[in-house]
C-alpha positions in Angstrom: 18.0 -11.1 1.3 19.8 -13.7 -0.4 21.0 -13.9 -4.6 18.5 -10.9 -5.9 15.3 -11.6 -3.3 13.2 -9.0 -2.7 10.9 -8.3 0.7 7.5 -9.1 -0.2 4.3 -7.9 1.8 0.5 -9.3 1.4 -1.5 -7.3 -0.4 -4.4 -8.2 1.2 -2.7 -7.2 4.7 -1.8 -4.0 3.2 -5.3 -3.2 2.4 -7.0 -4.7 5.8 -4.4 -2.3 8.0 -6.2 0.8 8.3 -9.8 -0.9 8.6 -9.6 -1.5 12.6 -7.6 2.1 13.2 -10.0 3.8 11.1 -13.5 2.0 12.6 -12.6 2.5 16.0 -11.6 6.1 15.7 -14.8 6.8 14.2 -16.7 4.6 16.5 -15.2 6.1 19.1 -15.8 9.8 17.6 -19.4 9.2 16.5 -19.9 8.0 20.0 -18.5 11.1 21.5 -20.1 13.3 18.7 -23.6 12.1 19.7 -23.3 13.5 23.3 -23.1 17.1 21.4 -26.3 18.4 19.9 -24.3 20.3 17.4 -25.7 23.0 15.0 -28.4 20.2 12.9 -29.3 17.8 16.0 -28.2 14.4 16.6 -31.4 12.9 14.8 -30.2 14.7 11.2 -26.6 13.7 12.5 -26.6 10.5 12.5 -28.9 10.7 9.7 -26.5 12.1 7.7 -23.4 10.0 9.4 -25.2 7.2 8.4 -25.2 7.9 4.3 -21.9 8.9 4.9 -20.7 5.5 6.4 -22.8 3.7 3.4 -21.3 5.4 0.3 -17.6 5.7 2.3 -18.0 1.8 2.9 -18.9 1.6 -1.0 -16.3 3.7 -2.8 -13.5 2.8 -0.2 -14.8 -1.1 -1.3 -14.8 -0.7 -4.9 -12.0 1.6 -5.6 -9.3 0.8 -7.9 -10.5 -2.9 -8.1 -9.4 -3.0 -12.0 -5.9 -1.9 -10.8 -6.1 -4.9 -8.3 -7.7 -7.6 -10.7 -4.9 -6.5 -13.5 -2.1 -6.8 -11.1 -3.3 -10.6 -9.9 -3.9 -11.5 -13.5 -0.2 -10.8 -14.7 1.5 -12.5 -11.1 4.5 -14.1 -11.6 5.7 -17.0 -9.3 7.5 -16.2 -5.8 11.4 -17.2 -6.3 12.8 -19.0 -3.3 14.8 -16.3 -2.6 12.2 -13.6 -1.7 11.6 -13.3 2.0 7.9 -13.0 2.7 7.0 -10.2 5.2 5.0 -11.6 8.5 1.7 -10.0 8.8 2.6 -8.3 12.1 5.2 -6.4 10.3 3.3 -5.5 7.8 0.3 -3.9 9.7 3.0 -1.9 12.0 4.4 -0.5 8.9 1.3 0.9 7.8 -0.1 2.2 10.7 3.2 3.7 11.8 3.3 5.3 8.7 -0.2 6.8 8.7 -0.5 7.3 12.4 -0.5 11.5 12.0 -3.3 11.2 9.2 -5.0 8.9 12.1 -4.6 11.5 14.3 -5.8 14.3 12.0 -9.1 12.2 10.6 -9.7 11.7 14.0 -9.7 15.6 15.4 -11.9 16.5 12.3 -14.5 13.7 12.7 -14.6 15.3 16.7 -14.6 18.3 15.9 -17.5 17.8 12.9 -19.6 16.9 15.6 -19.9 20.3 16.6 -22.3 20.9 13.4 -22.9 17.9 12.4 -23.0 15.2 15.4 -21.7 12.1 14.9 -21.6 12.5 10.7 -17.3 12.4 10.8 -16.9 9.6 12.9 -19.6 7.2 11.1 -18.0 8.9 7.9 -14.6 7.4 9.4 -15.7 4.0 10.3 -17.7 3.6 6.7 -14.0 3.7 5.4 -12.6 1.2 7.9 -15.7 -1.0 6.5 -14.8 -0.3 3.5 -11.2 -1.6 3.9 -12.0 -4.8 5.1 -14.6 -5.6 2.6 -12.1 -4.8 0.0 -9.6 -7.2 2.0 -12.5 -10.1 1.7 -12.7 -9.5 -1.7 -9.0 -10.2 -2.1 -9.1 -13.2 0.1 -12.0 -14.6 -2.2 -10.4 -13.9 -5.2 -7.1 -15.6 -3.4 -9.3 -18.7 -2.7 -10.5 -19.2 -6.1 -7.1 -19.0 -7.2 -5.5 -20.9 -4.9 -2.6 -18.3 -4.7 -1.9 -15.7 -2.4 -1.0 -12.0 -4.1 2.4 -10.4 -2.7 3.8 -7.0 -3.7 7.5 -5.7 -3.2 7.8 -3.6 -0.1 10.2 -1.6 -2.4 7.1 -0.5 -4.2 4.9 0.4 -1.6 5.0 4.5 -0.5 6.8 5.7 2.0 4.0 5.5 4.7 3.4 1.6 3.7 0.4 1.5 1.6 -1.1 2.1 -1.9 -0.4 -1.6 -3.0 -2.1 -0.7 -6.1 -0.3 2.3 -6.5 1.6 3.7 -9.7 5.1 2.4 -8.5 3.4 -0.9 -8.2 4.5 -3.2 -11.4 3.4 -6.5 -10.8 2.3 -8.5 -7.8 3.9 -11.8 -6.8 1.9 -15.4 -6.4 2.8 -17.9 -3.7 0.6 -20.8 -3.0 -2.2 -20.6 -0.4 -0.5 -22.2 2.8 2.6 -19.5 2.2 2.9 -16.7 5.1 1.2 -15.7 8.5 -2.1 -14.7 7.0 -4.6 -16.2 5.8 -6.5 -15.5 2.7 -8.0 -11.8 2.9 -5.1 -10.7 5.4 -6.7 -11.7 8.7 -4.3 -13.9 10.9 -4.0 -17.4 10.1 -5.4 -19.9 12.4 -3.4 -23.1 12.8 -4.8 -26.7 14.2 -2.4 -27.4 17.0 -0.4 -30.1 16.2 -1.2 -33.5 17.8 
């Protein structure tokens, strides 16, 4: 990084990361965890798996959204120094770093199903959901604006997350075209030039 830039990452990519690990581990476990009848049956089960994947969906959505809407109010401009992270990079970071608390969520949704059949692994993909409704919101918000929200990789944890974090200062604000992503995080799709 050239004269003082800093590595900046999407927020909005930051957030969306974990949603496709974490839905299809828990699709995949609830799956598994309906074959088992488990110590409260597979109707109560997935009864219960299913109010678990609603309110995991909601407070996974709606956490921390002041922290988020503070940060985007105070943005400063981009310098033309700061490299932009591509989205690729960004999403390996963070599932790289969390890959062992993948692994773990995982065994315990399977292992759930043993007394409560598929409950863990609809509990798991309610917070995937969660994570890429909280992603849209961002891209919305981003839209409106017209500016895309960045954050200094130097800020985010160790494991690549927590973009709203406490070591998390200020976000910065490029304009919309800027980047690999597109509002919201998901990859951008380009017209192919004529």
């Amino acid at each position: 990084m050239a004269r003082g830039g800093q590595g900046l990452a999407r927020v909005a990519v930051v957030v969306r990361a974990g949603a496709a690990p974490l839905w299809w581990a828990g699709v995949f476990a609830a799956g598994v965890g309906v074959l088992v009848p488990g110590i409260t049956g597979r109707r109560i089960g997935v009864m219960a798996g299913a109010a678990l994947f609603i309110i995991a969906a909601a407070v996974v959505s709606y956490r921390r959204r002041r922290r988020y809407t503070a940060l985007a109010r105070g943005a400063a401009r981009a310098g033309k120094h700061d490299v932009l992270q591509d989205r690729a990079v960004t999403v390996r970071n963070w599932r790289h770093g969390h890959r062992w608390w993948l692994l773990l969520a995982f065994v315990v949704a399977l292992g759930s199903s043993l007394a409560v059949p598929a409950a863990g692994g609809m509990l798991l993909a309610g917070a995937g959901t969660g994570l890429r409704l909280k992603a849209a919101w961002l891209g919305r918000r981003e839209r409106a604006e017209e500016a895309l929200l960045w954050v200094r990789v130097d800020w985010l944890d160790a494991r690549g997350g927590r973009p709203a974090g406490k070591a998390v200062k200020g976000y910065r604000g490029t304009g919309i075209a800027a980047g690999d992503a597109a509002p919201g995080g998901a990859r951008r799709h380009t017209a192919a030039l004529v």
